[in-house]
N, C-alpha and C positions, 0 to 999 in steps of 0.2 A: 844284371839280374841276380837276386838273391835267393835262394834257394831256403824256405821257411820250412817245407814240411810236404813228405811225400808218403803215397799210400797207393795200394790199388784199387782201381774203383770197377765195380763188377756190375754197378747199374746207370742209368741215365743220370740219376740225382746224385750230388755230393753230400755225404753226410755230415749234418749239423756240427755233432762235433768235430769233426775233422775241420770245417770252415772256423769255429771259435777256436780252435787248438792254431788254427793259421793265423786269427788275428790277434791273440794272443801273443804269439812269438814275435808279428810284427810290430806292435807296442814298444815292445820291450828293447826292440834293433833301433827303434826312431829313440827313445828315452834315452840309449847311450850314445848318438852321436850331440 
């Protein structure tokens, strides 16, 4: 398990950008191997 991006979450929903900020980073982990 890789660890992309953490934050606290205070309601039911995860917020949008917090999910584009995560797959943003995972892009960028697949692109350097």
């Amino acid at each position: 398990m890789i660890l992309l991006h953490s934050f606290i979450k205070k309601n039911q929903k995860t917020p949008k950008s917090e999910l584009e900020l995560a797959k943003q980073r995972l892009k960028a982990l697949q692109g350097k191997k």
